[in-house]
C-alpha positions in Angstrom: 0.0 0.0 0.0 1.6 3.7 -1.2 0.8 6.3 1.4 -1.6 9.1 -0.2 -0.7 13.0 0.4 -3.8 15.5 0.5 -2.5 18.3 -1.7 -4.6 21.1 -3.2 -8.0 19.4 -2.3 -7.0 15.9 -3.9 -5.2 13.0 -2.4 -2.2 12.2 -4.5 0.3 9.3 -4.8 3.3 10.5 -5.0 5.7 9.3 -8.4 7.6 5.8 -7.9 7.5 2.7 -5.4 8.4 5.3 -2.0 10.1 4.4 0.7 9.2 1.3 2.8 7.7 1.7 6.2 7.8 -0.9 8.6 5.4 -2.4 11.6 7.9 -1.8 14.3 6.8 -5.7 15.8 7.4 -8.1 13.0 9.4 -5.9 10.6 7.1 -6.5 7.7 6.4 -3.9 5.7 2.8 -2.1 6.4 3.5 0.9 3.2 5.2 2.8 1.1 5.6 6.2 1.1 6.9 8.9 -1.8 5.9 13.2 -2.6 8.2 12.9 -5.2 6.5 15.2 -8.1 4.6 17.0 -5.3 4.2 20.4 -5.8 4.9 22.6 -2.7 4.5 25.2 -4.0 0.6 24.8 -5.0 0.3 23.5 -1.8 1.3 26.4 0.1 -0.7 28.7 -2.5 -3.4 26.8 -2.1 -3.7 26.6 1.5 -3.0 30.6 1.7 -6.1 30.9 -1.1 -8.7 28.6 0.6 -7.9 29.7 3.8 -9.8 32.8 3.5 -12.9 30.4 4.5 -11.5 29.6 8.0 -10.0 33.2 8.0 -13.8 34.3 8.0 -15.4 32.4 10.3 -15.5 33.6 14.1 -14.0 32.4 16.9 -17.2 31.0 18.0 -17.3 29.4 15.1 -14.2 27.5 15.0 -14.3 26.5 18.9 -17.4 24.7 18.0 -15.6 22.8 14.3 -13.1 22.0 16.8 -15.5 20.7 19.5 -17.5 18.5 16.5 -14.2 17.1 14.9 -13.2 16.2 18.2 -16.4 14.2 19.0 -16.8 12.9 15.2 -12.5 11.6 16.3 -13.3 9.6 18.7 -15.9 7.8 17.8 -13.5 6.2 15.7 -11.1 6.0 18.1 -10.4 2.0 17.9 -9.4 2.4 14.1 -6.6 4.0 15.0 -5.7 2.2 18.0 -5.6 -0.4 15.4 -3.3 1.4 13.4 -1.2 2.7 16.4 0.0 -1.2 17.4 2.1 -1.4 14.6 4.1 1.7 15.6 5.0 -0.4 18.5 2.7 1.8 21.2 0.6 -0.2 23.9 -2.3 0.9 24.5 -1.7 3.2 27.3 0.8 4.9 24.9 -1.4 4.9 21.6 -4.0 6.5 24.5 -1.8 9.3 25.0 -1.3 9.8 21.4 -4.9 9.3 20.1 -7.4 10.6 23.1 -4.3 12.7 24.3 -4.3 14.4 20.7 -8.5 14.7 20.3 -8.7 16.2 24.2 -6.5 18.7 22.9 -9.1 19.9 20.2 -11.7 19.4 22.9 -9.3 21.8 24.9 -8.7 24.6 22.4 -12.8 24.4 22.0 -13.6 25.4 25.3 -11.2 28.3 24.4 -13.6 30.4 22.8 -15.3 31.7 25.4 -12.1 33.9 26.3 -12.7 35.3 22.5 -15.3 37.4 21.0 -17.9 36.4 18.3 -15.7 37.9 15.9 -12.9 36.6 13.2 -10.1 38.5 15.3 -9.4 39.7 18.8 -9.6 42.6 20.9 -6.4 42.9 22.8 -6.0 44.3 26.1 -7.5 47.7 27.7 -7.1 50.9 25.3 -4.6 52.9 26.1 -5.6 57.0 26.1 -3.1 59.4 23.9 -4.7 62.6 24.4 -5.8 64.8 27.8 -9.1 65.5 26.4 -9.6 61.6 25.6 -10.8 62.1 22.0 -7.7 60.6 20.5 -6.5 56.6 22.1 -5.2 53.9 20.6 -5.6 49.9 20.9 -4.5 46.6 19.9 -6.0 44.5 17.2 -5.2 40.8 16.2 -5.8 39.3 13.0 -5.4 35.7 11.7 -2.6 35.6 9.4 -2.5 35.4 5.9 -0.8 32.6 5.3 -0.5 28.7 6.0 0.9 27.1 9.4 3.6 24.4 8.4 4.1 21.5 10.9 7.2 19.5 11.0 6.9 16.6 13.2 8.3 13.8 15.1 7.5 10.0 14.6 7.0 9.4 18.4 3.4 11.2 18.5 1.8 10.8 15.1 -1.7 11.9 15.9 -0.9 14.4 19.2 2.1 16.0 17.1 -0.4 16.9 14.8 -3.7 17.7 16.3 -1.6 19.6 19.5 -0.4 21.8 16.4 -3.3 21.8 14.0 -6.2 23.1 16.9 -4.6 25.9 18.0 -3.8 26.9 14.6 -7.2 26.9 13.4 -8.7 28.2 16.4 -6.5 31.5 15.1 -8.3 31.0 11.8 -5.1 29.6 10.0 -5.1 26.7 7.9 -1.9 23.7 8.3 0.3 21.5 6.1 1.4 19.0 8.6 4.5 17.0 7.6 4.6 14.0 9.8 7.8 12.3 10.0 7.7 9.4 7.3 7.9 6.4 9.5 4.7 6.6 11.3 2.8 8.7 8.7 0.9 6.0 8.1 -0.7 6.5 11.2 -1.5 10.4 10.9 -2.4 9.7 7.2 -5.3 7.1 8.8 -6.7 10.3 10.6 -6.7 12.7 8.1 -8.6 10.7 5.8 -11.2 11.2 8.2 -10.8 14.8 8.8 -11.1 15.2 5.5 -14.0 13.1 4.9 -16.0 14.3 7.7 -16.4 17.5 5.5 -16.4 19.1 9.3 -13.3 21.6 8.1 -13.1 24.1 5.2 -11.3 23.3 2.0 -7.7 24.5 2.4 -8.3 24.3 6.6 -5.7 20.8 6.3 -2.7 19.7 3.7 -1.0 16.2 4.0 2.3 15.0 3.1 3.6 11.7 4.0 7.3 11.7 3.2 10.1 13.6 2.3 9.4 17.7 3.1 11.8 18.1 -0.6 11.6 21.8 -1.3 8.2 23.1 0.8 10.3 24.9 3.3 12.1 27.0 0.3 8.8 28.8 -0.4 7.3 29.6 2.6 6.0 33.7 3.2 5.9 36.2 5.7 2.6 35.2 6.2 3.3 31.6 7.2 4.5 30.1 10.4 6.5 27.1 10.9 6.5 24.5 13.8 9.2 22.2 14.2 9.5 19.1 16.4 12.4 17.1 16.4 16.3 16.9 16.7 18.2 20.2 17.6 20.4 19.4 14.8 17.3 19.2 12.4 15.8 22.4 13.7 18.4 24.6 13.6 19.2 23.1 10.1 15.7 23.8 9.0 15.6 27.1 11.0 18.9 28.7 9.0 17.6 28.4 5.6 16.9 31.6 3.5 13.8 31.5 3.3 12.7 31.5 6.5 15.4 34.3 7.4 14.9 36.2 4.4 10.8 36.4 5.1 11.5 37.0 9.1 9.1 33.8 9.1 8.1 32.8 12.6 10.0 29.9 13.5 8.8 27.8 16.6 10.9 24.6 17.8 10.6 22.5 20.4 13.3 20.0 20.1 14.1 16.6 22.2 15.9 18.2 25.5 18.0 16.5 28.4 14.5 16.8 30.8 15.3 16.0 34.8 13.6 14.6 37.7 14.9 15.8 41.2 14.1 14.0 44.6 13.2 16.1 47.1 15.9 15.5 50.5 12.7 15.3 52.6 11.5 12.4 50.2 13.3 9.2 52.0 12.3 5.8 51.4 8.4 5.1 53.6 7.6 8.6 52.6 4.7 9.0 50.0 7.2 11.3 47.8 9.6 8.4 47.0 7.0 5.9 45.9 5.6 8.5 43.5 9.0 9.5 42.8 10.1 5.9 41.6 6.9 5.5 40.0 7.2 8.5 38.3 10.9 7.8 37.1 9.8 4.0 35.9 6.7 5.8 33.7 8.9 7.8 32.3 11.5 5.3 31.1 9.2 2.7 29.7 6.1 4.6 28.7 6.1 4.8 24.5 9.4 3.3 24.9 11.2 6.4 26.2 10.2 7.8 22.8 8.8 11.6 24.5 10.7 14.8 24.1 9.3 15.5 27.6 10.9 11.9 29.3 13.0 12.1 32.0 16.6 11.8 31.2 18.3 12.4 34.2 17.3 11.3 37.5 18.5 13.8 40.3 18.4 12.4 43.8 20.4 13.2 47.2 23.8 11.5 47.5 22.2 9.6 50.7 20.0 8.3 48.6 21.8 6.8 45.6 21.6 3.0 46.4 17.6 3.3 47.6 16.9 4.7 44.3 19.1 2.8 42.3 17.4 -0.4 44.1 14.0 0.8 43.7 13.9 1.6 40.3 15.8 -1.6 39.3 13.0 -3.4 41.0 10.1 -1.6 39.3 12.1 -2.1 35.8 12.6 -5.8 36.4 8.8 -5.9 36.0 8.2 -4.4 32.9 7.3 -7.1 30.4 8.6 -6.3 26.7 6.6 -7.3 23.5 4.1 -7.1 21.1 1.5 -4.3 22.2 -1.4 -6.9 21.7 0.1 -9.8 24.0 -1.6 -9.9 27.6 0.5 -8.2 29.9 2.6 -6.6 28.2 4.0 -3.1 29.3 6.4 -1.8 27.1 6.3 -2.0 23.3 8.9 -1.5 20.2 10.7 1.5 19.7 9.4 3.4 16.2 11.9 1.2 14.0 15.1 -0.9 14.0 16.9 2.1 12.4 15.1 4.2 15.9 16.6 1.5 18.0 20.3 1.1 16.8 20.5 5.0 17.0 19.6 4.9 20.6 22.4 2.0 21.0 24.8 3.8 19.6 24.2 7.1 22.0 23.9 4.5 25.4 27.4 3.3 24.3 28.3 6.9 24.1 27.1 7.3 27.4 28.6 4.2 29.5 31.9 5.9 28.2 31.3 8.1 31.3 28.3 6.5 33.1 27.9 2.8 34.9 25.2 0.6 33.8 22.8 -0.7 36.6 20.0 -2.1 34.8 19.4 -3.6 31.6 21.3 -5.2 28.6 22.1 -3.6 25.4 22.4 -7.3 23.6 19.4 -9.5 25.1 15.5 -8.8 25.3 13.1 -11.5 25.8 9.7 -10.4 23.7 6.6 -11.8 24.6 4.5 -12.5 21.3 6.9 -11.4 18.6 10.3 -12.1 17.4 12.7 -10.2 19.1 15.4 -10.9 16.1 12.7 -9.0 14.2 10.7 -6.2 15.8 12.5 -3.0 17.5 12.3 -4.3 20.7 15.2 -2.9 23.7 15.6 -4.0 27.1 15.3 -0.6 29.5 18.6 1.0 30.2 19.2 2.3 33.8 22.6 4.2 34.2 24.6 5.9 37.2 27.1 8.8 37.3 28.5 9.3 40.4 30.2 13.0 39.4 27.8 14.2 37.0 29.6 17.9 37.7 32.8 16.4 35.9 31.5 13.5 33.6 28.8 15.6 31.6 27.8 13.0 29.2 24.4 12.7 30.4 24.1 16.7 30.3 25.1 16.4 26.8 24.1 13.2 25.0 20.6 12.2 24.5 19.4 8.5 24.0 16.0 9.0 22.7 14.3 5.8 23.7 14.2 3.4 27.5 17.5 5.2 28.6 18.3 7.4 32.1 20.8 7.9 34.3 21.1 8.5 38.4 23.1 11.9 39.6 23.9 12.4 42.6 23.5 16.2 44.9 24.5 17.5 47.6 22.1 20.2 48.4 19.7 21.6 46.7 21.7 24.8 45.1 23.7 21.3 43.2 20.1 20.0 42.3 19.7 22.9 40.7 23.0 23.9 39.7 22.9 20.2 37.7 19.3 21.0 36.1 20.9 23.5 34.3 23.5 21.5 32.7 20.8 20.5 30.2 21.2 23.7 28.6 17.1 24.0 28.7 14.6 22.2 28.8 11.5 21.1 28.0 10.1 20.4 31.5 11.1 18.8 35.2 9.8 17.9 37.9 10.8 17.7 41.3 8.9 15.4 43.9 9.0 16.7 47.7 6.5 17.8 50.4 8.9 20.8 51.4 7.2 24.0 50.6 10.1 25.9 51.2 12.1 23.5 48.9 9.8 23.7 45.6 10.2 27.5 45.9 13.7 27.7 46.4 14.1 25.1 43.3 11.3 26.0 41.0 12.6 30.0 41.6 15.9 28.9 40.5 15.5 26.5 37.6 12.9 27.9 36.0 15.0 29.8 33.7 16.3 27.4 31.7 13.2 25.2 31.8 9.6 25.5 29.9 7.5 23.5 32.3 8.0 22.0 36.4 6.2 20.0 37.7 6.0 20.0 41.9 4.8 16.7 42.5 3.8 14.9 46.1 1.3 13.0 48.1 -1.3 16.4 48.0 -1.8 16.1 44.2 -0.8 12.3 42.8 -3.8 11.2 42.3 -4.8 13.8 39.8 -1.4 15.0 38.4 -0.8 14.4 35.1 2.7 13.5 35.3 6.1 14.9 34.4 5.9 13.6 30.5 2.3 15.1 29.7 2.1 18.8 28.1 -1.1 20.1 28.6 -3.3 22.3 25.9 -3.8 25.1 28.6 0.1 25.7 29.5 2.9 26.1 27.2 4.7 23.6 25.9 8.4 24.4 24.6 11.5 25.5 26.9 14.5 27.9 26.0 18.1 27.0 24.7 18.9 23.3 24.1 14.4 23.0 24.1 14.3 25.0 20.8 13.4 28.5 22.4 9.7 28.0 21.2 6.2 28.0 22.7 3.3 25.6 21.8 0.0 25.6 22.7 0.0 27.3 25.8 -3.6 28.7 26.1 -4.5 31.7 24.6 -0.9 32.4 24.0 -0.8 29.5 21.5 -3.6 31.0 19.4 -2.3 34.2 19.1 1.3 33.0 17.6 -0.6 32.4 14.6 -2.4 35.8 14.4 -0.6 39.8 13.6 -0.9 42.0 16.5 -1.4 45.6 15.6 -1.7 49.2 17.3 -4.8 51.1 15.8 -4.9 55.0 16.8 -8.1 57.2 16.3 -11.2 58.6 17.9 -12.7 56.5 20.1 -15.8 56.8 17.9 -13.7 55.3 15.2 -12.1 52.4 17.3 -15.3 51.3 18.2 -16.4 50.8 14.6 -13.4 48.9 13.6 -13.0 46.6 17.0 -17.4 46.5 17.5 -16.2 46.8 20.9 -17.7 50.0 22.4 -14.6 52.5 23.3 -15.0 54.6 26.5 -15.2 58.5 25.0 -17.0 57.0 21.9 -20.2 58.3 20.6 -22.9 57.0 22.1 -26.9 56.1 20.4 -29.0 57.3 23.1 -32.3 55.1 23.1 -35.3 55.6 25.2 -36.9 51.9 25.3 -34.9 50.0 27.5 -32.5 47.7 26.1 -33.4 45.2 28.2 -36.6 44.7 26.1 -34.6 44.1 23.0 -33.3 40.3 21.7 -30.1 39.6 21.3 -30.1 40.5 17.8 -31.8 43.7 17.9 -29.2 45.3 20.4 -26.4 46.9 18.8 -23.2 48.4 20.0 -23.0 51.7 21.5 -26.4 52.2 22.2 -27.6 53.7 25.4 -29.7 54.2 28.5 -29.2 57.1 30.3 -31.8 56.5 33.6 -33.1 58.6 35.8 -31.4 60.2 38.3 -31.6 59.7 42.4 -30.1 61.9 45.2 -28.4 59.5 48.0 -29.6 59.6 51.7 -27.9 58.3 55.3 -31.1 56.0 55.2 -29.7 54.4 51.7 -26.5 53.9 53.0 -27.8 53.0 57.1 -30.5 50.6 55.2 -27.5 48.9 53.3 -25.8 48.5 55.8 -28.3 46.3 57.7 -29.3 44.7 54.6 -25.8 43.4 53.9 -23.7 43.1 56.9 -21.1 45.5 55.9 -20.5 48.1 58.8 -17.8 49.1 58.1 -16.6 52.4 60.0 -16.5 54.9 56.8 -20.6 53.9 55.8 -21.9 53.8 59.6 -19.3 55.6 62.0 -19.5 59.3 61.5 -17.2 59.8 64.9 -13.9 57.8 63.0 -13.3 59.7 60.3 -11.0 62.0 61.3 -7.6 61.0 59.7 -9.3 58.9 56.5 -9.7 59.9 53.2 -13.8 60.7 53.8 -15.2 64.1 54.4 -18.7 62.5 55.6 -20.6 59.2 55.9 -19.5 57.5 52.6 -21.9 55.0 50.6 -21.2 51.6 49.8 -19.3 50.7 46.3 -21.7 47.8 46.2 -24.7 49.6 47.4 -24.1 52.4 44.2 -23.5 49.4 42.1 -27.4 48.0 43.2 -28.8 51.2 43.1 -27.3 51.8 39.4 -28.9 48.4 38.9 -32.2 49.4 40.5 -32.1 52.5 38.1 -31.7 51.0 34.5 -32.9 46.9 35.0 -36.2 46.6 33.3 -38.9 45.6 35.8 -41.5 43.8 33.0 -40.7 40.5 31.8 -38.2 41.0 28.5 -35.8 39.0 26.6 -33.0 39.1 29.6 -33.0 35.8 30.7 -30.4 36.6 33.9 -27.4 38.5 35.2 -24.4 36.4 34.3 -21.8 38.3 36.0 -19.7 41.4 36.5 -16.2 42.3 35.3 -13.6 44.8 36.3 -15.4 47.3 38.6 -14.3 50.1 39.9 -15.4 52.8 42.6 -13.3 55.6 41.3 -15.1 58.7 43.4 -16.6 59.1 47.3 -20.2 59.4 47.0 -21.8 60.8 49.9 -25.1 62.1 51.0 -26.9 64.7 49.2 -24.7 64.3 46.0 -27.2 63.2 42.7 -26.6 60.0 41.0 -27.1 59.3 37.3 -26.4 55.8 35.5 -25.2 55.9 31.6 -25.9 51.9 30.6 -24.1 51.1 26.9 -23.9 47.9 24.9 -20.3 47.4 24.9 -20.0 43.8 23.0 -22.4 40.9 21.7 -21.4 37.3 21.8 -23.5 34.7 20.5 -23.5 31.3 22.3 -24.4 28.0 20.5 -27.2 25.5 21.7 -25.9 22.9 24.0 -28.6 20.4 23.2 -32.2 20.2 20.8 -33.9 21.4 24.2 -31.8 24.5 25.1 -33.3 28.0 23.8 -31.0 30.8 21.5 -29.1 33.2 23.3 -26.0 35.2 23.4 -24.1 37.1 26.3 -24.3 40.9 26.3 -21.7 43.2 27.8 -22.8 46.3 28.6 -20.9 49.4 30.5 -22.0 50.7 33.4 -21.1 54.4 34.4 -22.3 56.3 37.2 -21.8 59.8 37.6 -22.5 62.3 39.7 -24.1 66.1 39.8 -21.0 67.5 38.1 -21.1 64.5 35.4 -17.6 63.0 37.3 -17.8 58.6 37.0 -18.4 57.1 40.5 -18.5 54.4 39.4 -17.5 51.9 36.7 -18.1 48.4 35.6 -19.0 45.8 33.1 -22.2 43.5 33.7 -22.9 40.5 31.3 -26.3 39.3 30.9 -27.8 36.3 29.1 -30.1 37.2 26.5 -32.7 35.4 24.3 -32.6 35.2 20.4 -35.9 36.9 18.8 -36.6 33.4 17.0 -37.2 32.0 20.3 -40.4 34.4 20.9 -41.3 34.1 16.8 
């Protein structure tokens, strides 16, 4: 079977028999794969072209493609598990890959509710450029024009991608993912779905399965490029003229020298060492040692050395080697019998320097497979006992079962020795001393993207050293690659152009169709609150009534809430404050604005959904007139959870409460949850 690229809307052989790709347990061959005769170029034209679709759609819109690929995913979740056995993963590993990769879409989803309904983003507060206020400026984000290009690794052939792929097209960017050609056939499985699902815009999602050839050489300033993978590779890939000549954004998270540090209060009967042994054991065997994130060096006091050593060679003696689909087995093949003789050659690099423990380069028993023929290793458990000297391990990477014990001293070498790696990707560092996962996390942190402070408090629900997660970034500085992925928010907007916008606020409000403080207002005299979603549009406003405040509003409060304190009901202690008189509540203005502009009739607000950043910016005191201004400051619509659930979308209005002299009291931004008119048609 010849692996089939998606290029330019068609899937496409390329020319000749390909390269052979192998199942990683019997060594026959499961495909070939070739792009020779691809065109790139189209592809990367294409994807800008087409990509106008996804560029157009909102953010509301693409959380919820996400959320329905995601669910469509994995419902055909044992195909690929399927598939993923032939890579060598168990099925704990292919879980982390496949339902690791989909709960990443599900992830970025949910991240649309921190975004407008709109195709870009509003960034940040306004910032005011003039005294008089008729002149501010702003931040604006747009998707870019161009294509994201992922580069990835053959350890995680579904999470590589769809870690990559969601956060791009959450920023309304469409992606040519390269997966690394000898576990393509995996990704290539998925994306035949994607693709057929029809879920995604044409242009949203490019394949090629094999050899990248040129495609790097004509990427824009409009595209981005992720790499994962080899420093060596990156840096290669990273140098060429293209990307420097087009000041392309270049992310890269290369395979790092990641650590693991035992706490000195974490002795043997404490909680911390069993997790920390645990924790080290995972991390050697799980997808064969294959993760950028697994641990590499173990760091662990020098009292300690033999207990560790002892423990961990007891947990590895356990691990049963073979075929993914034999009963009780709990460690796999590595991707590929050229994978495997490159990690031999770096351990014998390493036990130049480093004394073996556990493990046996020559022998592994497999259990339901040949070993002579699969890509089967035995773990590899080293020890250095003057890791400040004989830097090997700080330097050399095995990429598959491999790690070595270091001794410390104290904690200042614990983290002195972290940083020998250079950066990296994460660590972790298991102890129940408060004081020592400050002092370490304060001082590492630096030259690492991620730590992990693990102990008893938190193992149940941790999710270990090796796992990124969708909401924090993923990446780490120097030796790491220097890149960010995912990450949040932060993730989306790498793939989007931030830019200052300066004008009236009049004007800034009609290119963000987020209502500007200063701007031009649409005074109404039917209450907004009668209005459907629909029918309410930015900048318009309510100005109420107005209502002079009394000691009995603020005495009455008072008892109504609890809150006495001194300023609202103590006349007799004000001498030495900030208050010329009895003061009112911030909260009590805040009901009272309320009081002035809710609607009392039954209307198309279904409820009060919250407040955001208020602010009691003036004294209001007894005898001074209150007046409240109430604008529609932004619209977001919200989709229907279920058949059952009713239209509506989330209104943010301003709230500004002045005074006689027309000064703000008061300032905040209420939300409420309002019906669509078709539900009252």
């Amino acid at each position: 079977m010849k692996l089939q690229n998606y290029i330019a809307g068609n899937w496409i052989e390329g020319d000749g028999d390909g390269s052979p790709l192998f199942n990683s347990v019997t060594g026959e061959v499961v495909a070939t794969a070739t792009t020779k005769g691809l065109d790139f170029k189209q592809a990367l034209e294409y994807g800008r072209s087409k990509g106008s679709a996804l560029r157009r759609m909102t953010f509301q819109e693409r959380g919820q493609m996400l959320k329905a690929l995601a669910m469509y995913l994995l419902e055909r979740k044992e195909k690929y598990y399927d598939v993923s056995y032939k890579t060598g993963a168990t099925r704990i590993d292919s879980w982390i890959d496949i339902e690791g990769g989909i709960g990443n879409l599900f992830a970025n989803a949910s991240l649309r509710r921190q975004f407008g309904d709109e195709p870009y983003y509003v960034d940040g507060d306004y910032a005011p450029l003039s005294k008089g206020g008729t002149f501010i400026g702003h931040h604006i984000m747009v998707p870019k024009e161009g294509v994201a290009v992922h580069i990835n690794a053959y350890n995680f052939p579904i999470w590589g991608m769809l870690e990559k792929v969601a956060v791009n097209w959450l920023a309304g960017v469409p992606a040519v993912v390269k997966p690394a050609t000898v576990t393509s056939f995996l990704t290539e499985a998925m994306v035949k779905d994607i693709i057929a699902s029809g879920i995604l815009p044409e242009g949203a999602l490019q394949l090629i399965c094999g050899s990248a050839g040129d495609l790097l050489d004509h990427v824009g300033s409009q595209d981005v490029v992720t790499f994962t993978g080899s420093a060596s590779t990156g840096r290669m890939l990273k140098s060429k003229p293209s990307i420097i000549e087009n000041a392309v954004p270049f992310n890269m998270e290369a395979d790092s020298l990641n650590s693991s540090i035992l706490g000195e209060d974490a002795v043997p009967g404490t909680p911390e060492f069993d997790l920390f042994i645990k924790e080290v054991v995972k991390e050697i065997t799980v997808k064969c040692g294959q993760k950028c994130t697994a641990i590499r060096r173990i760091m662990v006091p020098e009292n300690l050395v033999e207990d560790v050593q002892i423990a961990v060679g007891e947990r590895l003696q356990k691990t049963t080697i073979g075929s993914p689909t034999a009963e009780g087995v709990r460690m796999g093949a590595l991707a590929g019998q050229d994978q495997m003789r490159e990690v031999k050659e770096q351990v014998d690099k390493l036990l130049k320097e480093n004394q073996l423990v556990f493990g046996n380069l020559d022998q592994v028993e497999a259990i339901g497979a040949d070993g002579s023929k699969g890509a089967f290793m035995s773990p590899i458990l080293m020890r250095n006992d003057d890791p400040f000297n004989a830097t090997a391990a700080h330097n050399i990477e095995a990429f598959g079962p491999v790690s070595t014990i270091l001794p410390y001293r104290n904690l200042d070498d614990a983290i002195a020795l972290s940083k020998l790696g250079l950066g990296s990707l994460c660590c972790s560092i298991v102890t129940n001393d408060a004081k020592t996962a400050r002092d370490f996390t304060l001082g590492a942190a630096s030259y690492h993207g991620r730590i992990l402070v693990l102990n008893g408090e938190c193992a149940k629900e941790s999710t270990g050293h090796g796992s990124p997660m969708p909401l924090l970034v993923h990446g780490g500085p120097g030796r790491a690659g220097g890149g960010e992925e995912m990450g949040g928010k932060r993730g989306v907007l790498h793939y989007m152009q931030r830019t200052a916008i300066q004008g009236s606020p009049t004007m800034i409000t009609a290119i963000t169709n987020v209502y500007q403080q200063g701007a031009k207002q649409k005074e109404v005299l039917l209450n907004p609150f009668m209005k459907h979603f629909e029918e309410v549009e930015i900048g318009e406003t309510l100005v109420t009534h107005k209502h002079t405040v009394t000691d009995a509003d603020i005495i009455n409060f008072a008892n109504v809430s609890g809150d006495h304190f001194y300023a609202h009901t103590d006349v007799t202690s004000l001498d030495g404050t900030l208050f010329e008189g009895r003061v009112a509540h911030g909260y009590w203005i805040l009901s009272k604005a309320a009081g002035m502009f809710v609607e009392n009739r039954k209307c198309p607000v279904l409820l009060n959904y919250g407040i955001d950043e208020a602010r009691f910016t003036k004294p209001v005191y007894p005898g001074m007139t209150i007046g409240v201004r109430l604008t529609c400051k932004e619209k977001i619509q919200q989709e229907k959870r279920d058949a059952d659930d009713i239209r509506k979308g989330i209104v943010k209005w301003l709230v500004e409460v002045y005074d006689q002299d027309n000064e703000t009291c008061a300032i905040a931004t209420i939300l409420t949850m309002v019906k669509n008119r078709e539900q009252d048609a």
